[in-house]
Structures are given as C-alpha cells and as structure tokens.
C-alpha positions in Angstrom: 0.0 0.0 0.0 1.4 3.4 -1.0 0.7 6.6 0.9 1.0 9.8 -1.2 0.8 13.4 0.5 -1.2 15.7 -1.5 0.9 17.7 -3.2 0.4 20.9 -1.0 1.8 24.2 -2.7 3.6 26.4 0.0 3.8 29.9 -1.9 6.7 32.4 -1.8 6.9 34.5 1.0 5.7 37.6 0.2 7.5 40.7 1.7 6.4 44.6 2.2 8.6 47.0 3.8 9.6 44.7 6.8 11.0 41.0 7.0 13.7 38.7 7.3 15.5 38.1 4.1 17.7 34.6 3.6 17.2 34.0 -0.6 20.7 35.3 -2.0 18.9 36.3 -5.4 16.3 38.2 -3.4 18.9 39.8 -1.5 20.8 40.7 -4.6 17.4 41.8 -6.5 16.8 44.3 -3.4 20.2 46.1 -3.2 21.0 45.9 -6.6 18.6 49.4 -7.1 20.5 51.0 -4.7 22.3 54.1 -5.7 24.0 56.3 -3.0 23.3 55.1 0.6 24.8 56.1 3.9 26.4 52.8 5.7 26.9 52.1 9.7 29.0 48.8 10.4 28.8 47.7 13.6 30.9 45.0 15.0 31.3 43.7 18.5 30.7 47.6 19.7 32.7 49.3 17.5 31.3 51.2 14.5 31.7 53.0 11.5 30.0 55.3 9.1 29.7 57.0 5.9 28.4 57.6 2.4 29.2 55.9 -0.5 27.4 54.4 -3.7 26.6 51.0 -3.8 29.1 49.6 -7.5 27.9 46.1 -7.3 26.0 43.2 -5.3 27.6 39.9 -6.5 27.5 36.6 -4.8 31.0 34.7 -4.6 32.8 32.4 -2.1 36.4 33.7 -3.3 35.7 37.7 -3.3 35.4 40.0 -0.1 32.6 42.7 0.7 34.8 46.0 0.5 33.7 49.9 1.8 36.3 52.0 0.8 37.0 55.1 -1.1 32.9 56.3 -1.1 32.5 52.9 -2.8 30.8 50.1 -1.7 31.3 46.5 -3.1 28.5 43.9 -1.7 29.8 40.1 -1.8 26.3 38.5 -0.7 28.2 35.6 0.5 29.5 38.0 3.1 26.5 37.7 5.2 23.5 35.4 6.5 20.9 37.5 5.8 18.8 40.5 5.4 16.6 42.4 7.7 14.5 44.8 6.1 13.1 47.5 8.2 11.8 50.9 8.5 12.3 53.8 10.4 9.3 56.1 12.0 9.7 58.1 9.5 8.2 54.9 7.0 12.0 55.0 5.2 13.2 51.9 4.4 16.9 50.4 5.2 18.3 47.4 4.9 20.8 45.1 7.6 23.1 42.4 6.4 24.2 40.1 9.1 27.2 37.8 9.8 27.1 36.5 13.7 28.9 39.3 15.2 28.4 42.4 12.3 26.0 44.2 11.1 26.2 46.9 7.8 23.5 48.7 8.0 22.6 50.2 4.4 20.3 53.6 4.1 18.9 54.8 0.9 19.5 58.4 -0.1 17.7 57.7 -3.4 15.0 55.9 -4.8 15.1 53.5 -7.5 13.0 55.5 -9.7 15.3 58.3 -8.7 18.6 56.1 -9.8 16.8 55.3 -12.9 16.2 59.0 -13.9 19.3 60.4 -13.0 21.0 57.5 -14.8 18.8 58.1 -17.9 19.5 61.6 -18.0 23.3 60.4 -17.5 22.5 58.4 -21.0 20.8 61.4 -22.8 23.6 63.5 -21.8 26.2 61.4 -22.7 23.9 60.7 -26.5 23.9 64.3 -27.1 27.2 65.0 -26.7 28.3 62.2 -29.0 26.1 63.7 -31.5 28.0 66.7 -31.0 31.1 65.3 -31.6 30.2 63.2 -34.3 28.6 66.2 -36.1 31.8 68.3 -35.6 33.7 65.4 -37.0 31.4 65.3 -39.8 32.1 68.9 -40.9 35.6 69.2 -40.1 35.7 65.8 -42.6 33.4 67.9 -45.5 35.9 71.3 -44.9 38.8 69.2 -45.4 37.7 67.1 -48.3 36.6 71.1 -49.6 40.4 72.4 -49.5 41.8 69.7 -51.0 40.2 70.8 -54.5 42.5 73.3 -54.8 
C-alpha cells in the first residue's frame, strides 16, 4: 500500500517594507537598485560610518565585501541574511548580518530616482556624442573642400 501526501503548494513569501530576508537572489534583486546610501558597520561595539554608492551586489565564495573610497562592493556571501526595516519616518533600510556584524545600508535615493538620473546620465552622454560626431562630420566635408585646390 502506498501513501501519497497531497501535493500541497507552500507559496513564496511575500514581503512589504519589513521581513527577514535569507534568498541570495532576493537579496541581490533588493540592493542591486541602490544608488547612493549612507552605511553604519557595527561590529562587537565598535562602528563606522559614511556615504558611498553602492558599484555592485555579487555573490562569490572567493571575493570579499569592500567599503572603501565612497565605494561600496556587496559580496552576498558576506552575510547570512537580510533584515529589512523601517524607520518612524516609514523609510526603508536594509541590515546584512554575519554573527557578530551588522552593515547597515540607508537609501539616499529611490530607485525610480537612480533610474532618472541615470537616464539623464545616458541622454547627456547621447547628445554630446552627437555633437562630436557632427563636428567630425564637418571638419571631414571642410577638409575634403580644400583639397580641390
């Protein structure tokens, strides 16, 4: 006689604004938004703080987490979680933890901020390539011009 278990469904967690994060891709898709944040690492009493823009959120056993130089450098393997919380002011921040430590990461930005500013960045950067291009363009037709005489 066989005895099969229903197959029973448990869905994804499903997270707003506060919770307990262990899911490295989660954890990556979260921080990954982040643009400029101030940081507070705490460990065994001792802290430190600043502000710096988050470069990249990777996940490798052989590369370090680094915060250096108004930089920071997120190896998810670096910690055991995430705890996502919010202040009484209702703004969101985000703690990694490893036993002892705790990097406490505070949006300056939005996402849809990052995302404007860094398609502005883009248009920018387009229009001034048509700019060049365009100067190249004529200084190309003037000099093909002189060479008739």
């Amino acid at each position: 006689m066989s005895h099969h278990l229903p197959h029973t469904r448990i869905p994804a967690p499903c997270i707003v604004n506060t919770g307990i994060i262990v899911n490295k891709l989660d954890m990556r898709r979260l921080l990954s938004d982040l643009g400029r944040v101030r940081y507070i690492y705490t460990q065994e009493g001792l802290q430190s703080e600043g502000e710096g823009d988050v470069m990249e959120v990777f996940v490798n056993p052989q590369r370090s987490t680094v915060v250096a130089n108004c930089a920071l450098y997120l190896n998810l393997d670096s910690f055991d979680y995430l705890e996502l919380k919010q202040s009484p002011q209702q703004q969101t921040y985000f703690d990694l933890f490893q036993e002892h430590m705790c990097l406490r990461l505070i949006p300056l930005s939005t996402p849809l901020q990052e995302r404007k500013e860094r398609n502005l960045n883009f248009k920018a950067i387009e229009a001034m390539m048509e700019q060049v291009f365009s100067a190249k363009w004529d200084a190309e037709i003037d000099d093909d011009g002189s060479d008739s005489f």
